[in-house]
N, C-alpha and C positions, 0 to 999 in steps of 0.2 A: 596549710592545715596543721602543719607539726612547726609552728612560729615559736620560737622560745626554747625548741626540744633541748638543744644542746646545751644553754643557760640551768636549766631545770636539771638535767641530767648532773651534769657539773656541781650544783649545788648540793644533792641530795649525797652523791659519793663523798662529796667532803667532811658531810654530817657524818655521812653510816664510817668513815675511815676516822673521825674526829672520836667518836666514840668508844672508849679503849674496851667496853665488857663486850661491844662487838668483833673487835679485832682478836681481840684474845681467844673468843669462843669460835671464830669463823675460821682463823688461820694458825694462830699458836698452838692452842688448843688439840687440831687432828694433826698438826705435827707431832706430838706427845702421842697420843693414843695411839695412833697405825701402830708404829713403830712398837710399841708393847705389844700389842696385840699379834704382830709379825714374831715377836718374838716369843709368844703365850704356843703359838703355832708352832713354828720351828722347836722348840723343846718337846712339844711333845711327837714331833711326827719322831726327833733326835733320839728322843727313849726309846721307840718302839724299834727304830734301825739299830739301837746300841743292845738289845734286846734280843733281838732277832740274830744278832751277830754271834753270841755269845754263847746263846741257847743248842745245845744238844739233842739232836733227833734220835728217842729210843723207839727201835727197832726188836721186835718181839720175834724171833726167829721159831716157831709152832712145825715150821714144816722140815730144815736142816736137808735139801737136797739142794742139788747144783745149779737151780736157776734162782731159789732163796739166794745162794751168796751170789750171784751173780748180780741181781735187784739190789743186795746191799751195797757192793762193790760201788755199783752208779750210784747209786745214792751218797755216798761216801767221796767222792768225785767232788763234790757239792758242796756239802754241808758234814758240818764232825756228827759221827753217828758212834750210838754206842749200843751193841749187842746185848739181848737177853734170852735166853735159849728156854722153850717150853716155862712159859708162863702166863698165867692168864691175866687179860686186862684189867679185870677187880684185882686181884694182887697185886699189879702196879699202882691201882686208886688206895688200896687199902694202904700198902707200903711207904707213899706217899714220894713216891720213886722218881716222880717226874718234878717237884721238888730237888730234887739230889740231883738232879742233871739239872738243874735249869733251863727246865723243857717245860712248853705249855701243849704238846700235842705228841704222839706215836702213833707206830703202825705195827701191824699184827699180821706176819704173815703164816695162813693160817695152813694145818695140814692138807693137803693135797694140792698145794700149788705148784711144786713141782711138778706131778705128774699131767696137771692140766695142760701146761708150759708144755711139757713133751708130746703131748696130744695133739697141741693144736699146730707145733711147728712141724708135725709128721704130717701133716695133711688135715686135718677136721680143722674149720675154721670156726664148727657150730659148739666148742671147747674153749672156754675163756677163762685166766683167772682172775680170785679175787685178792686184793691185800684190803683189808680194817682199819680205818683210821680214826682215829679218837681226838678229841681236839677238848681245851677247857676253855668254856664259855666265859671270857674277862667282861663282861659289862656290855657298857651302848655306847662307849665312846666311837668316835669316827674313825681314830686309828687302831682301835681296842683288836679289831680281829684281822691286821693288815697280812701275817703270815699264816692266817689259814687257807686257804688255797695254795700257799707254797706247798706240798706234797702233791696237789693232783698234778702242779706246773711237773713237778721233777719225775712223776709218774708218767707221765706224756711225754716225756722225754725220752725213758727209757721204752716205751711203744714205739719209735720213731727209730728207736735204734734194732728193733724187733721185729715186731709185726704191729699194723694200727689196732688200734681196739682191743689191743689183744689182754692189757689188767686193767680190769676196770676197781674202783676204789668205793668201801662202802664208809657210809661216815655216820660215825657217832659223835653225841656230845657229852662232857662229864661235866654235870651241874650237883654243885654244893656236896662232893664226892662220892654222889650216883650218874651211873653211866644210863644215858636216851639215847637207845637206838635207833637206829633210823633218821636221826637227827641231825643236819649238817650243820655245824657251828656257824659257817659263812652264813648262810639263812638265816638263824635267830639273831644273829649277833645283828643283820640288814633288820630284821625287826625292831629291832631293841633300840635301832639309831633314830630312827623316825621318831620312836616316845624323845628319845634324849636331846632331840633340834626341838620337838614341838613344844617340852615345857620351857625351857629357858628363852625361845622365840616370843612366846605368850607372856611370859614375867616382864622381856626386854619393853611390849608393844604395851602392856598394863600399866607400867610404871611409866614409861615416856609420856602418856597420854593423859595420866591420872597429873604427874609433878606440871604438865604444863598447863594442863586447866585447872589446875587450886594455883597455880601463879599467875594465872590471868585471870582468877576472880580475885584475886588481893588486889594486883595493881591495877584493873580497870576501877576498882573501888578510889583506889586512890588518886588513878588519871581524871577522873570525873568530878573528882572532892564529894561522893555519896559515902564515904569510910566516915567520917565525921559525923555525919548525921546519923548514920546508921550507929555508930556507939554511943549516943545520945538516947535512942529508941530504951523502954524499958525492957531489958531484953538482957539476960545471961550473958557475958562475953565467952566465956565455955561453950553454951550454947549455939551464939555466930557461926563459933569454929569448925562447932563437930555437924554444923548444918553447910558448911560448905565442903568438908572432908568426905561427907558422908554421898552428898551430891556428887563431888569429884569420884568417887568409888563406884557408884552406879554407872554414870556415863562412860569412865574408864573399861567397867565388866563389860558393858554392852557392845563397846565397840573393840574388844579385844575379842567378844567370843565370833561377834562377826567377821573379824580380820581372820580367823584361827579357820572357819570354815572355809573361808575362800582359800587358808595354806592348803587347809586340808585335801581339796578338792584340788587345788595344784598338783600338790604328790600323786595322787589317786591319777591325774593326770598323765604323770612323769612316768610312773609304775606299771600303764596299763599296757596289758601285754605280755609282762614277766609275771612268770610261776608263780604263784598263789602262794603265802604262808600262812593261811587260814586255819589248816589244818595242826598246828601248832599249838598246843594249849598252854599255854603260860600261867594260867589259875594254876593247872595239875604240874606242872615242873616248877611250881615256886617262886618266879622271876613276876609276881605280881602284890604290892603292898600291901599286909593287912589292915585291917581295919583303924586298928592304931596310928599304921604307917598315913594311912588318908589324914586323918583328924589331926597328927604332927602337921604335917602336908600343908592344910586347910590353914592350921595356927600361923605357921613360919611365912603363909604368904601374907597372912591378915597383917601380921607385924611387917613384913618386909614396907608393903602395899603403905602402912601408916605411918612409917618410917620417913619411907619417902615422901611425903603429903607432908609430913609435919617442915622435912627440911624446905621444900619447893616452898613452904609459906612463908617461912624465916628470911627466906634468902629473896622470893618476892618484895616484903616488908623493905629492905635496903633500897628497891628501885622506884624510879618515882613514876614512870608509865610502864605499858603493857611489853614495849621492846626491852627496855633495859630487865623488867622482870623473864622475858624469855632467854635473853642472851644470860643473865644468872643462872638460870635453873642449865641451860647447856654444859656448865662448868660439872655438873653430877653425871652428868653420861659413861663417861669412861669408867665410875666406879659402879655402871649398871653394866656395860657391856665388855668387861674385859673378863669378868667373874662366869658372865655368860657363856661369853666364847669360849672358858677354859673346861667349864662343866660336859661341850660339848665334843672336843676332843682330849679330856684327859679321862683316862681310866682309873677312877676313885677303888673301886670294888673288885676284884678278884677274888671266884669262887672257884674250891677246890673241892 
């Protein structure tokens, strides 16, 4: 039944390894990229540790009795923290104070915590206190918001050395140098990450699909020998081009917007079950494009989108069948997906 297999097999690896735009693009080629890309990663998770290191925890001391310095103390244990006595959190936004420490977050502890402290360690457990913590919203990067949670970690610590439960912590966030109460930074920032995978995920799948079908309409044109006849036909050569760019861009939409549901529906997947951020208006806090920003948006992808198209046909044109045109156009990958990856964990924008 399988007479010949090993003849046949034998022959066709010689072709595909005979071939140098396949060797190049199958094995040389994600030798190059990983390795970038490994290193696009490690720089940034390296900033956000060198970051983190560096950074100064201000500490708003509102209340001044003996379990305030005692909370600072452990805190202090930890991480360099640095004292601000009776002041309030707008006067640090306004001041621009957390700037001056190179600090992206503080805490406020606020009047009566000491006494709640002593209430509940005398016996009432139904006596809790509270500390305030304010955090600045840096973006949608993946490592963007890696130390907000570091205060509840160190706040759990000090309960452990205490009583359990016993401060619990409220979180604000300070966007564009107004303070959202109620608002935990770790939350929006988990918001904001899901937009920042799904556009550059959607650009990666538009472009790959778009560059490989306008290079398989060039060279099936020209594996076939219909390229010749067809530039013969009375017919605009302008016209050919922007009829097969134009085709490649339809089919590319289509099948990106389908690919993008099925992500979408994955996460929704992955998510289901964890606390809801619905209630989160991002129109009203500002972290949504205007109008303008779309219709840039719409431009930068149209050019990105034809950009690509224009090279995948260029670089078609050089191969004489549909293979060699595919293993060309794989030689553009890395300058689709290393741009990609970087949008998704580096943090371009910091608002204050």
């Amino acid at each position: 039944m399988l007479k010949g297999f090993t003849t046949i097999l034998i022959k066709e690896l010689k072709e595909l390894i005979r071939d140098p735009k396949i060797l190049l693009g199958m094995i040389i080629l994600p030798l190059i990229m990983f390795p970038v890309l490994g290193a696009v990663l490690g720089y940034a998770a390296q900033t956000v540790q060198e970051q983190a290191q560096k950074a100064t925890l201000l500490v708003i001391n509102n209340d001044g009795g003996n379990w305030s310095q005692e909370l600072i103390g452990n805190l202090s244990t930890y991480m360099k923290v640095a004292v601000i006595n009776n002041t309030t959190p707008q006067q640090i936004v306004n001041q621009d104070l957390l700037a001056q420490y190179n600090s992206t977050q503080f805490i406020e502890i606020p009047t009566g915590f000491s006494t709640n402290m002593t209430a509940h360690t005398s016996g009432n457990p139904n006596i809790t206190a509270t500390v305030n913590v304010y955090g600045v919203f840096q973006g949608g990067g993946i490592f963007s918001n890696i130390g907000s949670s570091g205060i509840n970690i160190l706040v759990n610590s000090f309960n452990r050395q205490v009583a359990p439960d016993l401060v619990h912590t409220a979180q604000s966030t300070i966007i564009k140098g107004e303070i959202q109460t109620g608002i935990d930074p770790a939350t929006l920032s988990g918001l904001m990450i899901s937009q920042s995978i799904a556009l550059p995920v959607t650009i990666m799948i538009m472009l790959t699909y778009a560059m490989q079908i306008a290079a398989t309409s060039v060279a099936m044109e020209k594996e076939e020998k219909t390229l010749e006849t067809l530039l013969t036909v009375p017919v605009d050569r302008f016209a050919i081009l922007m009829g097969k760019l134009s085709s490649t861009i339809i089919v590319a939409g289509v099948a990106s917007v389908t690919v993008m549901i099925g992500y979408n529906y994955m996460l929704g997947s992955l998510t289901l079950g964890i606390p809801s951020a619905t209630s989160i208006d991002l129109v009203k806090l500002g972290l949504v494009p205007s109008l303008f920003g779309y219709i840039l948006l719409g431009i930068s992808l149209f050019v990105t989108l034809l950009s690509g198209l224009a090279l995948a046909v260029i670089m078609s044109a050089f191969a004489e069948d549909v293979r060699g045109a595919t293993a060309l156009v794989g030689y553009i990958y890395p300058l689709i997906y290393i741009p990609a990856m970087a949008l998704m964990y580096w943090t371009l924008t910091r608002y204050h």
